[in-house]
Structure formats: C-alpha cells, structure tokens
C-alpha positions in Angstrom: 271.9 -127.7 133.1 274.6 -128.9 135.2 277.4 -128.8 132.4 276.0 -125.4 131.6 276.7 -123.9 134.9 280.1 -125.4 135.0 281.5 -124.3 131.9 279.7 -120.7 132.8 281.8 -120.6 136.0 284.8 -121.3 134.5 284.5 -119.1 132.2 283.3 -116.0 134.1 286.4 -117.2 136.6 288.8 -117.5 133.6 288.3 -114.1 132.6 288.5 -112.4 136.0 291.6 -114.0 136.9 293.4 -113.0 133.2 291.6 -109.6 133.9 293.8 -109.2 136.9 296.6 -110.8 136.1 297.4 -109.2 132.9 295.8 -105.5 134.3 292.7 -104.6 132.9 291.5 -102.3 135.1 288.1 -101.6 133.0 288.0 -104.7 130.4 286.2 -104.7 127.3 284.3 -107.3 126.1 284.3 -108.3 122.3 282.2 -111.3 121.5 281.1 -113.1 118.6 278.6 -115.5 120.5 274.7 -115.1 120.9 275.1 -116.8 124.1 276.9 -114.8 125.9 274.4 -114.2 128.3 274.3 -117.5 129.3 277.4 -118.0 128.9 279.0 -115.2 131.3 277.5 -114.8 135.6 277.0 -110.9 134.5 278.4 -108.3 131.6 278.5 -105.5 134.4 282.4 -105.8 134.8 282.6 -104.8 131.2 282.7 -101.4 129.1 281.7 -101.2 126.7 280.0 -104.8 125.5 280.4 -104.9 121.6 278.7 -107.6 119.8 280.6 -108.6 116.8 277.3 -110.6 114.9 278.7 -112.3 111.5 276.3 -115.1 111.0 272.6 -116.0 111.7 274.1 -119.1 113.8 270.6 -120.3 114.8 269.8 -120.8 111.4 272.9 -123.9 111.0 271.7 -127.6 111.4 271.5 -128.9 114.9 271.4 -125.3 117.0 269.0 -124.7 119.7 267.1 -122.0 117.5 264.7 -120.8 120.8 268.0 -121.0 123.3 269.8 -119.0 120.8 267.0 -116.3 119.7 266.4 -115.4 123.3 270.1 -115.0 124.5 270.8 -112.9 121.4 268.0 -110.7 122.3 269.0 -110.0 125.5 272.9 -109.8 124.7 271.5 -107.1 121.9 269.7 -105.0 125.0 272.8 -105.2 126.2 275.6 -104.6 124.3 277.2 -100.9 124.1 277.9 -101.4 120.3 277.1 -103.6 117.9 278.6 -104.8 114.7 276.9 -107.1 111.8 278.3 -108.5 108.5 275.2 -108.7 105.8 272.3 -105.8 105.5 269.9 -108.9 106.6 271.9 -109.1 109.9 271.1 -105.5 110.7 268.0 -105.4 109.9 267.1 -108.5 112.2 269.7 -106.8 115.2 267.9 -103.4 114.6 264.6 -105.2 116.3 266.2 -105.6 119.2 269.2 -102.1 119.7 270.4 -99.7 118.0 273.0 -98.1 116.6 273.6 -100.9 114.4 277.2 -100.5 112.1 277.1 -102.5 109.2 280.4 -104.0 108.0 281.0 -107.0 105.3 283.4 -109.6 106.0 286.8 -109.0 104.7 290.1 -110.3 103.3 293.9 -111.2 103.9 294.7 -109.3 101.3 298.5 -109.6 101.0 298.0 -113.6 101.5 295.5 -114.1 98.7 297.1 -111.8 96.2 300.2 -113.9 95.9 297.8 -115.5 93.2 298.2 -112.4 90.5 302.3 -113.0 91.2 304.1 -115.0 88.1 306.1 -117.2 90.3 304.0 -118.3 92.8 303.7 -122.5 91.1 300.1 -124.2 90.7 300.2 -127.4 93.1 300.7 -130.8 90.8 297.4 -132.2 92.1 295.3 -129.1 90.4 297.7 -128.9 87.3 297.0 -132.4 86.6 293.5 -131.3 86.7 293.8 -128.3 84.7 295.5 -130.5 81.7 291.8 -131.5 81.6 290.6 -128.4 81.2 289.3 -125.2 82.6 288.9 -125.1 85.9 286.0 -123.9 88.0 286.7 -123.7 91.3 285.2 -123.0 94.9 287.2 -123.2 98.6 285.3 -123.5 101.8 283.2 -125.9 103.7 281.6 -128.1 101.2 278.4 -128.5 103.7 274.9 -129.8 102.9 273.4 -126.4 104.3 275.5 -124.3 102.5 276.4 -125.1 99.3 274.0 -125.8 96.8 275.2 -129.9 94.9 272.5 -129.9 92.2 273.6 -126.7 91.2 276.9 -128.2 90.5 275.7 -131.0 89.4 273.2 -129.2 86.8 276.9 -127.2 86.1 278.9 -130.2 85.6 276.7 -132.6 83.7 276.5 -129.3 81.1 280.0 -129.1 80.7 281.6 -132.6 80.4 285.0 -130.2 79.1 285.1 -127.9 82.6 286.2 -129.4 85.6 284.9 -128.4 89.1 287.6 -128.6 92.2 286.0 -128.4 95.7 288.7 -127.6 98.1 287.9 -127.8 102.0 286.1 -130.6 104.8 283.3 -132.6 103.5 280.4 -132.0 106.1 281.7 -129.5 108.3 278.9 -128.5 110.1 276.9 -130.4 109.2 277.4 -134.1 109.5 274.4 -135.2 107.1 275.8 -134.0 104.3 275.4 -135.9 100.9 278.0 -135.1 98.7 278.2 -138.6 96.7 276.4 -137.8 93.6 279.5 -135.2 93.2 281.9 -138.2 93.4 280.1 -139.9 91.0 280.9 -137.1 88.6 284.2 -137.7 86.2 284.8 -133.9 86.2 284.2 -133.4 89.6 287.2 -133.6 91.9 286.8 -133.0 96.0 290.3 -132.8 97.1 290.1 -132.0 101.0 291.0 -129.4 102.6 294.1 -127.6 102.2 296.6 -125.4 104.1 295.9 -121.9 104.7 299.5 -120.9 103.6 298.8 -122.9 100.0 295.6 -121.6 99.1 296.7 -118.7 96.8 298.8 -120.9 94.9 295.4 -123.6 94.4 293.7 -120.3 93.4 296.0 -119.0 90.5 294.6 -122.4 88.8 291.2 -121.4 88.9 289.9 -120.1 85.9 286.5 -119.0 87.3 285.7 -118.9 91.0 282.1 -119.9 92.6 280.1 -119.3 95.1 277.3 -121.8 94.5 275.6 -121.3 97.5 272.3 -123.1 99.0 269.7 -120.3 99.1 268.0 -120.4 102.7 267.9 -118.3 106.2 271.5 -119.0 107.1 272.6 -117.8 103.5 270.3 -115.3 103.0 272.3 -113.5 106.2 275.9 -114.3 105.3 278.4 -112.5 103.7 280.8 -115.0 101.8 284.4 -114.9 103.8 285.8 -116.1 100.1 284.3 -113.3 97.9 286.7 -110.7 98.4 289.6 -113.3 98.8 288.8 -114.8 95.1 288.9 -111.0 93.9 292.0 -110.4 95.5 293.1 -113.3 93.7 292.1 -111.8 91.0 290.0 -114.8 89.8 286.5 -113.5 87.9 283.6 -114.9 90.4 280.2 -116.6 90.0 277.5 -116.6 92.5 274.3 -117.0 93.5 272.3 -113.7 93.8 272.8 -113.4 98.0 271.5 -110.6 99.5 274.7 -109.2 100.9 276.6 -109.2 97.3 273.8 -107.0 95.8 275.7 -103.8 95.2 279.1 -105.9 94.1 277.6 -106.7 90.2 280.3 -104.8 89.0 283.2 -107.4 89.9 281.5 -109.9 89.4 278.4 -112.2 88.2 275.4 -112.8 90.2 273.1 -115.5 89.0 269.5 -115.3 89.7 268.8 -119.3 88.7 270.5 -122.4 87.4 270.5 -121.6 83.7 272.0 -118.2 84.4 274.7 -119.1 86.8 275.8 -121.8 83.7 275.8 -119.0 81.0 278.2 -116.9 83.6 280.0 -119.6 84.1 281.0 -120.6 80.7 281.2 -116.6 79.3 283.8 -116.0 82.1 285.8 -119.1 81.2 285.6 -117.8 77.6 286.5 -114.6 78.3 286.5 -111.7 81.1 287.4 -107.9 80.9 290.8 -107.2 82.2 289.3 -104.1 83.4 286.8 -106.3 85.6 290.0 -108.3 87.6 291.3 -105.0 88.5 288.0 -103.4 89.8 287.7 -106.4 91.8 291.7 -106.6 93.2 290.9 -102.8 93.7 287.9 -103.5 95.6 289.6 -106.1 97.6 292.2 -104.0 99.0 290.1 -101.9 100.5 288.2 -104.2 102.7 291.1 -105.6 104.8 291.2 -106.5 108.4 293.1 -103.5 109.0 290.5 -101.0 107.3 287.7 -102.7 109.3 288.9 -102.6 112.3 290.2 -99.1 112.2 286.5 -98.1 111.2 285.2 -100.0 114.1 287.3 -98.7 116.4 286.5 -95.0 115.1 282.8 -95.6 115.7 283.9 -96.9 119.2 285.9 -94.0 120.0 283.9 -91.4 118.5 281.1 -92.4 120.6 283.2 -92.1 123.6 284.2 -88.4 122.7 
C-alpha cells in the first residue's frame, strides 16, 4: 500500500507539473492501463478520458485479476471514449460504457514492406537455415501463455524437411515458460530476439508465416500485432482460428486444429496464389497507424461537434 501511494503521487504530481510547464490548459488523457484509477489522485483535470484497451491484461500470468477487473470497471464508467482492439474486447467493455469503437491493431507498413523489395539481403544466420529448407517462421514473444509448443512440436516432428525459426525473448512475460522440448528439435531454431530495424529483411526468408497461438482468455481477446505486419511482408500466414481474425480468411489460413494447421502449412509452402499476397499487402496498407488514428480522432472530434 505504501509503494502504491508513492508511485500514485508521483505520478499525479508528474503530470501536473508537465501540464503546466509545457501549457496544457485542458489536458487530455490517453491511457492504455486498467489501473488508472488507482494509479492517478483523480481524472477530473482531464477532458476527455479515452481508454485505449488492447489486451485483456488480467488474463497474463502473475496479474492481480480482482485489482485489475475492478479498476477497469471503474476507469470504463469513466472514460469519455473508449477504444478496444478484438470484437471480444468490446463486448466485455460494453458491460461496463458505451460507445465502444472497435479498432484492430495495426502495422508499420512502410517498415515491413521492405520484405517484397529485391535488394533488401536475407541475414546469414537465416540463409544458413534456409539451405535446409523451407522456412516456417513466427516473430514475437515466444511465451508459455501465448504461443502454443506442442503445436509446433506436432508441426515439426511432421516435417523433418521444414524448418521452424522463432525469432524474439524466450519467456517474456512469463518467466515459467518451457520452451526446451523446442531445443531438442533438429529443425527447430530459437534465435533471440532481433532488432526492430532488421526484421523485414528476417521476414523475406520466411516462406510461410505463423501464428501458432495458445488458445485461452488472454488469446481469445487479442488481436495479433504481427498479422498485418507478415501480410505487409507479403509472406502467406498460418494461424490458429482466433476470434479477432474471423473475417481475414481471405489472406490467409485459419486452422481450426492440429491436423489442419499442418495441411495449411505444408500447401502454402507448396504453393500460394499470387493473387492471395497482394490481397493481403493490399489489406495491410490500409490499416496503418496513420489510418487508425485519423479514425479515432474523427470519432473524437465528431462527438465534440
């Protein structure tokens, strides 16, 4: 409780002084935390509150689920405006305020789509891979509670001639994770995490990009940051059936079990419909940061008018 009401203070104090020193005569306040209520003296100052909700966060290992369900009711009661990222999201927000505006998550479009160019270079690490063979590929946090290993495993052991690259952290967020059956796997390579800036070029050596996600509460309520940056890649996509990618079956393939994510997996290293790639680079461009913002701040505005 203590620490609680110190890092509250400094925080309601930090912003008031910035406030003034930088001249915001009527600040708004755009947060991304459930907590906010507990985290700020009072949201009175502000207008309007907007609530930028892009994951169920009580739903990650080791989070105060009751703390967090609470607070994020009241911040909903709230907040002026509120923004979500899945269809799950809104309908769980929707309990609580209303209007809801649903919109996915989105991409660096112009950063990711370096991949389709012919002189960006594969990095040697992942071309020494691909001499191997095809390459199935997934970046992101390689997490117990998010990505789904006997899936991979049930992939990799079918497939001694593919060879699955996990790029990102080991564990992040979640510090139990497991991930040494993987390691035992010959055509299984975790490489670490890489930099932001190199990512496209790791991506032009994909030959089929997945999304083998861990089917539970905090996935059932997340919309994947990397599916709209492996289509603007132009890279054809496997996933696991999540909620949010419903209406996106079109781009790409959505598996409803093991065996079918498998089939996908080796039809779209056999082949896939150049028509498909450009749907999905088509699709990608036009969920950017710049498009989503712009809506957001046309619901903000109009509501003001």
């Amino acid at each position: 409780p203590f620490v609680d009401r110190l890092n509250r203070n400094l925080l309601s104090c930090g912003i008031r002084f910035w406030s003034r020193v930088l001249g915001f005569d009527a600040p708004a306040l755009w947060t991304y935390s459930p907590l906010t209520t507990r985290q700020l003296a009072s949201l009175r100052p502000f207008a309007p509150v907007i609530y930028h909700c892009v994951d169920d966060i009580k739903a990650q290992p080791g989070m105060p689920a009751d703390l967090i369900e609470k607070a994020e009711q009241d911040l909903l009661r709230a907040a002026d405006f509120v923004f979500v990222t899945s269809p799950e999201l809104k309908t769980a927000c929707e309990q609580h305020a209303s209007p809801i505006f649903y919109h996915p998550n989105v991409v660096d479009f112009d950063h990711f789509n370096q991949a389709t160019q012919d002189a960006l270079r594969i990095p040697d690490d992942l071309a020494a891979i691909r001499a191997k063979g095809p390459v199935l590929g997934f970046v992101g946090a390689i997490s117990g509670y998010k990505i789904d290993f006997d899936l991979l495993e049930y992939v990799a052991t079918r497939n001694p001639h593919l060879q699955l690259v996990l790029i990102g952290k080991v564990g992040e967020g979640d510090p139990w994770t497991d991930a040494g059956k993987l390691n035992q796997l010959e055509n299984v390579h975790l490489l670490g995490p890489r930099p932001y800036e190199l990512l496209p070029s790791y991506l032009k050596g994909f030959d089929v990009a997945l999304l083998p996600c861990r089917l539970n509460d905090y996935t059932k309520a997340m919309f994947p940051m990397k599916f709209f940056e492996y289509l603007a890649a132009g890279i054809p996509v496997v996933s696991v059936n999540l909620n949010a990618l419903d209406q996106y079956g079109d781009v790409a393939g959505l598996a409803k079990d093991y065996a079918e994510f498998n089939a996908m997996v080796i039809g779209y290293v056999e082949t896939f419909p150049a028509n498909r790639v450009r749907s999905g680079i088509e699709l990608a461009a036009k969920n950017t940061y710049q498009t989503r913002m712009r809506k957001m701040l046309d619901c903000i505005e109009g509501a003001k008018q």
